[in-house]
C-alpha positions as CSV (number, residue, x, y, z in Angstrom):
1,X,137.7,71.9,65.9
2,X,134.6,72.8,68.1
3,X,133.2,75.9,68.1
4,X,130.2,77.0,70.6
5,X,128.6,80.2,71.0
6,X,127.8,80.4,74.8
7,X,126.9,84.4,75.0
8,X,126.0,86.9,72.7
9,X,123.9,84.9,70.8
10,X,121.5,86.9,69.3
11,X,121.4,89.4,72.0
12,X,124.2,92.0,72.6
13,X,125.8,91.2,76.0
14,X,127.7,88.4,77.9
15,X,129.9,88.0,75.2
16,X,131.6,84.3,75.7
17,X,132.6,81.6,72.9
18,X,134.1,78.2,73.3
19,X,136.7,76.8,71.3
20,X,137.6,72.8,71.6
21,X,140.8,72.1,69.7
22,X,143.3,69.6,69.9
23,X,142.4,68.4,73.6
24,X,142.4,72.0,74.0
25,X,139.4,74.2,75.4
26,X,139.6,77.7,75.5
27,X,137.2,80.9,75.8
28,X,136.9,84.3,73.7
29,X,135.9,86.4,76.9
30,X,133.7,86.0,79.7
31,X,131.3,88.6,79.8
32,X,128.3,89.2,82.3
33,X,125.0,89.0,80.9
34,X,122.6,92.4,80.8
35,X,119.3,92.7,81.2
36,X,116.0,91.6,83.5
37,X,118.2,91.3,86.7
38,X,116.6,88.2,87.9
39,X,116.7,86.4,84.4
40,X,120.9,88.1,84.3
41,X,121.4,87.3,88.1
42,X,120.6,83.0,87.0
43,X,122.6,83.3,83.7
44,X,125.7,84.9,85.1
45,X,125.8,82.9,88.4
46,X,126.3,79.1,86.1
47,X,128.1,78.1,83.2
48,X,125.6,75.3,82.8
49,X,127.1,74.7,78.7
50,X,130.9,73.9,79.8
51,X,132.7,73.1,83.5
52,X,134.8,76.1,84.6
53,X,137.8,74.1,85.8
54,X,138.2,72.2,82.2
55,X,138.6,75.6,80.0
56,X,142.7,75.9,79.8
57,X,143.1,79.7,78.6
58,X,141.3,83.0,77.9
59,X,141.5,85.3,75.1
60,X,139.8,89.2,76.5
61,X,139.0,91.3,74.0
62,X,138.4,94.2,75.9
63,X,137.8,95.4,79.4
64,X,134.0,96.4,79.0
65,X,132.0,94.4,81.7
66,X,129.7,92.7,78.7
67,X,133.5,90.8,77.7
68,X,135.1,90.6,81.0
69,X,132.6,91.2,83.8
70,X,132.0,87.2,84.6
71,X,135.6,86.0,85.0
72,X,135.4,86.4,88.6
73,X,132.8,84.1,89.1
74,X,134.6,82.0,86.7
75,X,137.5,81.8,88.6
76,X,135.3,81.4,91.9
77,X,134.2,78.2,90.2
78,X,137.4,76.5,89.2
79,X,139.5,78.2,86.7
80,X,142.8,78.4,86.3
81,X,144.1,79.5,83.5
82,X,145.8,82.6,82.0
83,X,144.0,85.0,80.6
84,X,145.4,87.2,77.7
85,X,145.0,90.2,76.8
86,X,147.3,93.9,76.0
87,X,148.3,95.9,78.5
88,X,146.0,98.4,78.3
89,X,143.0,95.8,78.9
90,X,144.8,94.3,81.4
91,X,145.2,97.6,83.4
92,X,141.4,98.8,82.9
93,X,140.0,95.4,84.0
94,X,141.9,95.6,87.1
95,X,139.8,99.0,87.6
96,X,136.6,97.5,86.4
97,X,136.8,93.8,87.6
98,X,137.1,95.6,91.2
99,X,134.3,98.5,91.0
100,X,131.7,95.6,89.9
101,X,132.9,93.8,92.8
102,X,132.3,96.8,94.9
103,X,128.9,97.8,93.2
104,X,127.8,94.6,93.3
105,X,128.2,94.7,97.0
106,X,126.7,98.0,98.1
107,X,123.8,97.5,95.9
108,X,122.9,93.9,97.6
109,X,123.5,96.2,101.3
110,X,121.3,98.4,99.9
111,X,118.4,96.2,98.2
112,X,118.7,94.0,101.5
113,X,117.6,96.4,104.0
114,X,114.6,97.1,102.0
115,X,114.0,93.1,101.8
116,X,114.8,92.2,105.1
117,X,112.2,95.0,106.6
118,X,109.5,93.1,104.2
119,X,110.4,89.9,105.1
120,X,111.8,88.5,102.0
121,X,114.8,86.1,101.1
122,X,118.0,88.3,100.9
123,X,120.4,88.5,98.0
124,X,124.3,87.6,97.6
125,X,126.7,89.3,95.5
126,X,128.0,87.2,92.3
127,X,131.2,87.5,93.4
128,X,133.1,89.7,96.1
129,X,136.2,92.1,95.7
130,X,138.1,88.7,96.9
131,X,137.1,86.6,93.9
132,X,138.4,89.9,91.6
133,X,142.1,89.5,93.8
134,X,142.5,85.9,92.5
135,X,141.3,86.6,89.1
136,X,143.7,89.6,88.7
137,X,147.0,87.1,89.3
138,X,146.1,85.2,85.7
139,X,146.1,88.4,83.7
140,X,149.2,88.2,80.6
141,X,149.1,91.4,78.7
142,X,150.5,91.3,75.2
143,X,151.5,94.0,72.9
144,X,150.0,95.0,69.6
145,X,150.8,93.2,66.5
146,X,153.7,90.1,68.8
147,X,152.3,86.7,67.5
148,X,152.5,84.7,70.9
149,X,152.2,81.2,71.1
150,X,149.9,79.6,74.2
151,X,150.2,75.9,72.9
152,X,152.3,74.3,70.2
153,X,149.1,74.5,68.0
154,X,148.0,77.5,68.9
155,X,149.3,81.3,68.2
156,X,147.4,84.4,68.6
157,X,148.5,87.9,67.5
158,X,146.6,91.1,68.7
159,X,145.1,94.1,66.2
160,X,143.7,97.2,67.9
161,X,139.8,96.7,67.2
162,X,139.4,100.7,67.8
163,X,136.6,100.5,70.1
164,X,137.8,101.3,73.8
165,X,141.6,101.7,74.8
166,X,143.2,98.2,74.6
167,X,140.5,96.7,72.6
168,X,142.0,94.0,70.4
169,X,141.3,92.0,67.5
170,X,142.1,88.6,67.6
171,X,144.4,86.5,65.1
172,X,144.1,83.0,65.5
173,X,146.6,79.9,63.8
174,X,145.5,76.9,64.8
175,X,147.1,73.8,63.7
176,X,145.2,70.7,63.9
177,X,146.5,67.5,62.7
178,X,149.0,69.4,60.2
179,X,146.1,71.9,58.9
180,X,146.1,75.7,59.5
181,X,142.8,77.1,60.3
182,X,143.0,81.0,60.3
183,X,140.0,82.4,62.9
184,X,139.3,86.0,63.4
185,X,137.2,87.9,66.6
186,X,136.2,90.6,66.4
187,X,135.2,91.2,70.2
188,X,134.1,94.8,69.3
189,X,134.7,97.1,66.7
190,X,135.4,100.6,66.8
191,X,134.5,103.3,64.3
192,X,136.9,104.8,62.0
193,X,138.0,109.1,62.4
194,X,136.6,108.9,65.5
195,X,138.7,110.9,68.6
196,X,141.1,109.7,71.3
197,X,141.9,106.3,69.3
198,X,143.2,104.6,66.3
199,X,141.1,103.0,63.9
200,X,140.2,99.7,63.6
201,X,142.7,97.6,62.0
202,X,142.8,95.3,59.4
203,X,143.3,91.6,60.4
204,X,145.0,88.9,57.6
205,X,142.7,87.2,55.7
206,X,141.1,84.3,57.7
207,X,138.7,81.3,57.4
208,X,136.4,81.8,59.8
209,X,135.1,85.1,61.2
210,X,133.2,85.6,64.6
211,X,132.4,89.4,63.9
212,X,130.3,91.7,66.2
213,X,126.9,93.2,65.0
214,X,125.4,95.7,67.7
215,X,124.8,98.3,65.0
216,X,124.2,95.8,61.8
217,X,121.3,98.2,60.6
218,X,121.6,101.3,62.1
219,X,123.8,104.4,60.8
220,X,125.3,107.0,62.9
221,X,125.9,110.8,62.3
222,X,128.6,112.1,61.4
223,X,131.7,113.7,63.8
224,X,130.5,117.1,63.0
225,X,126.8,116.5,63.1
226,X,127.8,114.7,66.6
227,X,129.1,117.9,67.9
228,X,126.0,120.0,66.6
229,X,123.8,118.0,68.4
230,X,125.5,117.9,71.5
231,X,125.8,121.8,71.6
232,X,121.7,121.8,70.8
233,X,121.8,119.4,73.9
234,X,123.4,121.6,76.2
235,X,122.0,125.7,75.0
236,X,119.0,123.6,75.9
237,X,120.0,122.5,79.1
238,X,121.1,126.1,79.9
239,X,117.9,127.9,78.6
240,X,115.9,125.5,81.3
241,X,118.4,125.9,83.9
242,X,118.4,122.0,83.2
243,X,120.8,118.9,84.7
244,X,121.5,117.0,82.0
245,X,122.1,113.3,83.3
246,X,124.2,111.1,81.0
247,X,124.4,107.1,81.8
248,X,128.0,106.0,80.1
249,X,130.7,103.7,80.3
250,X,133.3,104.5,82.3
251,X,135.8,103.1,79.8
252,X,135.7,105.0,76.5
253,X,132.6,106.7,76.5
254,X,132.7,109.2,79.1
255,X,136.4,110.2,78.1
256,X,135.0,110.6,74.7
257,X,132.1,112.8,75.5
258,X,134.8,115.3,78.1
259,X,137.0,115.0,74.8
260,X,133.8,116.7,72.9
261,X,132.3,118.9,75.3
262,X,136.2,120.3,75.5
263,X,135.6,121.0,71.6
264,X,132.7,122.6,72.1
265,X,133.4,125.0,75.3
266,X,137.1,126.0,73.5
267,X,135.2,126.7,70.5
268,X,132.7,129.0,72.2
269,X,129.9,127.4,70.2
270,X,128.2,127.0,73.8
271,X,129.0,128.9,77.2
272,X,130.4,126.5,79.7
273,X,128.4,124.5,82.2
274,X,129.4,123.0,84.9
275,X,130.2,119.0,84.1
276,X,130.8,116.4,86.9
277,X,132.3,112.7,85.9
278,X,130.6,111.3,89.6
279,X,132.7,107.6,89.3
280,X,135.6,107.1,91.0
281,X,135.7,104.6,88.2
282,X,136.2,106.9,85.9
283,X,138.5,109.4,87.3
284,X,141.0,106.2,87.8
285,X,140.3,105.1,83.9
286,X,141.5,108.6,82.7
287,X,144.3,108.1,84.7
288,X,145.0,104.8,82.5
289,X,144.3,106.6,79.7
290,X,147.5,108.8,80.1
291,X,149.4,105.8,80.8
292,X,148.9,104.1,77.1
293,X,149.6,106.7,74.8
294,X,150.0,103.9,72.0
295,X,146.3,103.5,71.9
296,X,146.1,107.2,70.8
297,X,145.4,108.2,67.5
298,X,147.6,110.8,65.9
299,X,145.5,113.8,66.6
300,X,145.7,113.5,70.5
301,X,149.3,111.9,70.5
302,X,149.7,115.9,69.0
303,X,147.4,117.4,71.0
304,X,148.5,116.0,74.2
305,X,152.0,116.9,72.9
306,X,151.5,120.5,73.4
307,X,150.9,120.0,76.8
308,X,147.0,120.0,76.7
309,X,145.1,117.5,78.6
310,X,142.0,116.5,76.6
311,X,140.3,114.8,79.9
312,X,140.7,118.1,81.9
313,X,139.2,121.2,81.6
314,X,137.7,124.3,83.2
315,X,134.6,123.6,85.4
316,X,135.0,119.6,84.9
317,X,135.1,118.2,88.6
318,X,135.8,114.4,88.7
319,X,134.2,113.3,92.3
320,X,135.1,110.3,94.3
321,X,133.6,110.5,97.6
322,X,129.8,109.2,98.4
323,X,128.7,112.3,100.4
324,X,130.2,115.4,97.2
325,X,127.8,112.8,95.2
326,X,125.0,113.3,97.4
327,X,125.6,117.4,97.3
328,X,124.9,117.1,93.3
329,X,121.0,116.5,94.2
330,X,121.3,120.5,95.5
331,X,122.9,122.0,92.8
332,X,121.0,123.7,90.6
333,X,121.1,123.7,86.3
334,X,122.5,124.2,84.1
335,X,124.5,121.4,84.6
336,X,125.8,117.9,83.5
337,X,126.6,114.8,85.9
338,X,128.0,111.7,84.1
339,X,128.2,108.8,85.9
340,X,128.1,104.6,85.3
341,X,126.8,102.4,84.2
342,X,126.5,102.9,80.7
343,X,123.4,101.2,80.6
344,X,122.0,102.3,83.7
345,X,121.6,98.6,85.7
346,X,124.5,99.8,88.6
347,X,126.5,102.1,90.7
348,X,125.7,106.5,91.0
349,X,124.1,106.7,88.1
350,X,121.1,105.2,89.3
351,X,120.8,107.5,92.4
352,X,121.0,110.4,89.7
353,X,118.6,109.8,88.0
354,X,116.2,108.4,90.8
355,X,116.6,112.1,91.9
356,X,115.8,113.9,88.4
357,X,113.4,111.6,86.1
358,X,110.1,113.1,87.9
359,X,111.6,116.9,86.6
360,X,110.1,117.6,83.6
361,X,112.9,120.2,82.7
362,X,115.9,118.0,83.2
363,X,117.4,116.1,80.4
364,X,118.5,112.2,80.6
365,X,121.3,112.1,77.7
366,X,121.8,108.6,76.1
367,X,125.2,108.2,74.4
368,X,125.3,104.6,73.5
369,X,123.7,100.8,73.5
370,X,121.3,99.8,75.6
371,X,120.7,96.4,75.7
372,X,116.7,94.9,75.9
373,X,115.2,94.7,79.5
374,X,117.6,97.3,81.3
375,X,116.4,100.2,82.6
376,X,118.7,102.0,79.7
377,X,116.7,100.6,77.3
378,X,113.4,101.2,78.8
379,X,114.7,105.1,79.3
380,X,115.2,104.8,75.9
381,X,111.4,103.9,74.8
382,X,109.9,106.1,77.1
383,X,108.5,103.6,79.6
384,X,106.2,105.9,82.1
385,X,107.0,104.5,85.2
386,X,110.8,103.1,85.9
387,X,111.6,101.5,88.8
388,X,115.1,102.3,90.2
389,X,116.2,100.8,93.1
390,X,113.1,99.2,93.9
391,X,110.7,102.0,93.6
392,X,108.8,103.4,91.7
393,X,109.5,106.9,89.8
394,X,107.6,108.6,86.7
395,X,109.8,109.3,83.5
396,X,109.0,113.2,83.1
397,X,112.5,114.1,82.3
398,X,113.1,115.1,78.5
399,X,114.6,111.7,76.8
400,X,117.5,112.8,74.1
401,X,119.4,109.7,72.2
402,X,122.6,110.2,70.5
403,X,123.9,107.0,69.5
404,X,126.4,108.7,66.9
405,X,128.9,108.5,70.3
406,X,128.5,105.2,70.2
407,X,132.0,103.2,70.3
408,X,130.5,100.3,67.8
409,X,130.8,100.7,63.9
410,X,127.4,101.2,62.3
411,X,126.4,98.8,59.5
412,X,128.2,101.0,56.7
413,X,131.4,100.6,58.7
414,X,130.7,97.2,59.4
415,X,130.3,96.1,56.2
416,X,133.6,98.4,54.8
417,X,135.7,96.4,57.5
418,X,134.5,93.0,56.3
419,X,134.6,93.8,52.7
420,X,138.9,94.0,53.2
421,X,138.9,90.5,53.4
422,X,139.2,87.7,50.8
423,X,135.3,86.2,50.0
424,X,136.8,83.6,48.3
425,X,138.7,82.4,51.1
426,X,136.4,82.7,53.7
427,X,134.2,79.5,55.3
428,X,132.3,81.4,57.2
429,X,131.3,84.2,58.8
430,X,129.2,84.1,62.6
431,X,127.3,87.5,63.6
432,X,127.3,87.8,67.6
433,X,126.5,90.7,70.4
434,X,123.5,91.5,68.4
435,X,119.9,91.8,68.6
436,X,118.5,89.4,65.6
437,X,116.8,92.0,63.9
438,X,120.2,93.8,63.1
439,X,121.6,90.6,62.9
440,X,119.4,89.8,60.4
441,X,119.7,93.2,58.2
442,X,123.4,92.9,58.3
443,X,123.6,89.2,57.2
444,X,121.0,90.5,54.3
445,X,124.0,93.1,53.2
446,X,127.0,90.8,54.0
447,X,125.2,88.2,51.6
448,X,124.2,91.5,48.7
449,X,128.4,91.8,48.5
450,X,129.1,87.7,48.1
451,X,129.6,87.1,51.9
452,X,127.2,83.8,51.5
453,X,127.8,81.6,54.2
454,X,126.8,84.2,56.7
455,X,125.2,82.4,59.8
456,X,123.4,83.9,63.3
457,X,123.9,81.2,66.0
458,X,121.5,81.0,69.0
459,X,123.1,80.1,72.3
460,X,124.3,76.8,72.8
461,X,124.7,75.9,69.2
462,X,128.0,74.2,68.4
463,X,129.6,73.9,65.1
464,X,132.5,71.4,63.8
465,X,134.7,72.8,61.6
């Protein structure tokens, strides 16, 4: 068997591994690349490693645009394969495959006006809404926990990872030549007693494990301290008369944080504010969200029993339509507008903020990853000057980071899910969708609790096992 680490390799996004086996080639996701958009725009646009049309199946993970986000183009280039994943990742990608589309395409509009007045070359979309229709017809969801077989020598059974709804785990038997070879993937991890979904599950014991490593040396607070802080965040917001803008996923995060704020307002810690969710995206997720209940853990399953709606509540107004966007640059704080992308590179959020950074009493409310070179990241270090849409805008807005909502384990919970499995039995262990520093401090605890043969590939380096 031939293993080769395409994406997220030492960095944390375009998450894509190759798997030769058997005259078989294969993929663990097919994620778009994040970061300095002309560097991302040539890494997403070719697969310069492998040829599109000779890769036979896909395994998704999850629906986050990091996993899934390139398949489009992969199928625009040749693919034809099936691509498996549950239900619940099947139904969200369907959402998400089409709003990139869609984003990708008004932001090129947009950003080719502004070119075409200064004479420059004009952009293309990596892939249009049509390239998503195709892809959409290769989707095979899976349930939970049904070992399915997609060759004769391969079977593959799903685990719910915990980290967005549908996430999965993957269980991998491969048979080559008579020998089993057991392979785990991680994709992502979730985080245990965390709200809305089950916790991570345990795998069986394997021989290889590809394992995820966003958070490898950083610790987040605890569910209580969480809610503390984001109470502070908003008496804050409402002393200043303040918007609060919050850049988040529109799978999992943003139901997560109207899950909390509904804590908080019930509770009557904090007066209510108004709170917009400004992404169609994310109004149609929710909708998902009621239709898998399986993913839910047992507090909401209860909750939701007693005919409460934890993505619903008093002065939360979900908006669709361009121009109830635009009105949000009137309204005055205190007030919260949470809108994609999670990592600020696409789509509302970037008109949002545009339109509140240069306030020195707003608040710009980070509430997960932010990968190096996107303008996330560079919120997140305070950069004086980002440019947004082309221009250029001064970062006067307070900067708050609460990565304790993040969706990945932190390195404690990292290392407690690895430590289930037998040391003695496993080869080898690969860290991916990390940056190598945290790579680097969790290999340095993986290899403190026996965990030896711990290794950090770069991109493009192949391994026979």
């Amino acid at each position: 068997m031939e293993l080769q680490f395409i994406g997220a390799a030492r960095t944390v996004t375009g998450s894509m591994h190759l798997i030769k086996t058997n005259g078989t080639t294969f993929l663990l996701d097919c994620g778009l690349y994040q970061g300095k958009r002309k560097e991302a725009y040539e890494l997403n646009r070719t697969f310069d490693l492998f040829d599109p049309m000779e890769i036979d199946f896909i395994i998704l993970s999850h629906a986050h645009i990091d996993h899934a986000g390139n398949l489009p183009n992969l199928v625009k280039r040749g693919f034809k394969g099936n691509i498996y994943c549950t239900f619940a990742t099947r139904d969200l990608s369907m959402l998400m495959l089409r709003d990139t589309a869609h984003i990708q395409e008004k932001d090129v509009e947009f950003v080719n006006k502004k070119r075409k007045k200064r004479g420059q070359n004009l952009f293309t979309p990596l892939y249009t809404q049509g390239d998503v229709e195709e892809t959409l017809k290769l989707f095979v969801g899976i349930n939970y926990h049904r070992e399915f077989e997609i060759t004769p020598e391969i079977k593959v059974t799903f685990f719910d990872a915990g980290h967005i709804l549908g996430s999965a785990l993957s269980f991998i038997v491969i048979n080559e030549n008579g020998r089993l070879l057991q392979l785990g993937y991680s994709g992502d991890l979730g985080r245990p007693n965390m709200p809305i979904l089950k916790d991570p599950e345990k795998i069986p014991d394997v021989d290889m494990l590809i394992c995820e490593s966003t958070y490898g040396g950083r610790y987040h607070s605890s569910a209580d301290e969480t809610e503390l802080k984001l109470a502070e965040v908003l008496k804050k917001a409402i002393d200043r008369k303040a918007k609060i803008i919050v850049p988040s996923f529109s799978v999992g995060r943003t139901q997560e944080l109207v899950y909390e704020l509904n804590n908080i307002f019930e509770s009557g810690a904090v007066q209510r504010i108004p709170v917009f969710v400004d992404s169609p995206l994310s109004v149609n997720i929710t909708e998902v969200f009621r239709m898998h209940p399986e993913c839910f853990d047992y507090e909401t399953s209860q909750y939701l029993l007693k005919n409460r709606d934890p993505f619903g509540f008093n002065k939360l107004t979900y908006i669709k339509e361009v121009e109830e966007s635009k009105k949000l640059n009137d309204i005055e704080g205190p007030c919260m507008i949470i809108a994609s992308s999670g990592m600020a590179e696409a789509g509302r959020i970037l008109h949002h903020l545009a339109n509140n950074v240069e306030n020195e009493k707003n608040i710009i409310l980070i509430v997960g990853y932010n990968a190096e070179h996107t303008l996330g990241r560079k919120i997140v270090e305070r950069e004086p000057v980002l440019k947004i849409l082309g221009d250029e805008y001064n970062l006067k807005a307070e900067v708050i980071v609460m990565n304790s909502l993040s969706a990945h384990a932190d390195s404690d919970e990292l290392i407690s899910y690895c430590s289930q499995f037998d040391k003695s039995r496993m080869q080898r262990m690969f860290l991916v969708h990390g940056d190598y520093d945290q790579q680097m401090k969790l290999k340095e605890r993986l290899e403190s609790i026996d965990f030896q043969n711990t290794i950090i590939p770069a991109k493009g380096d192949v391994f026979q096992i």
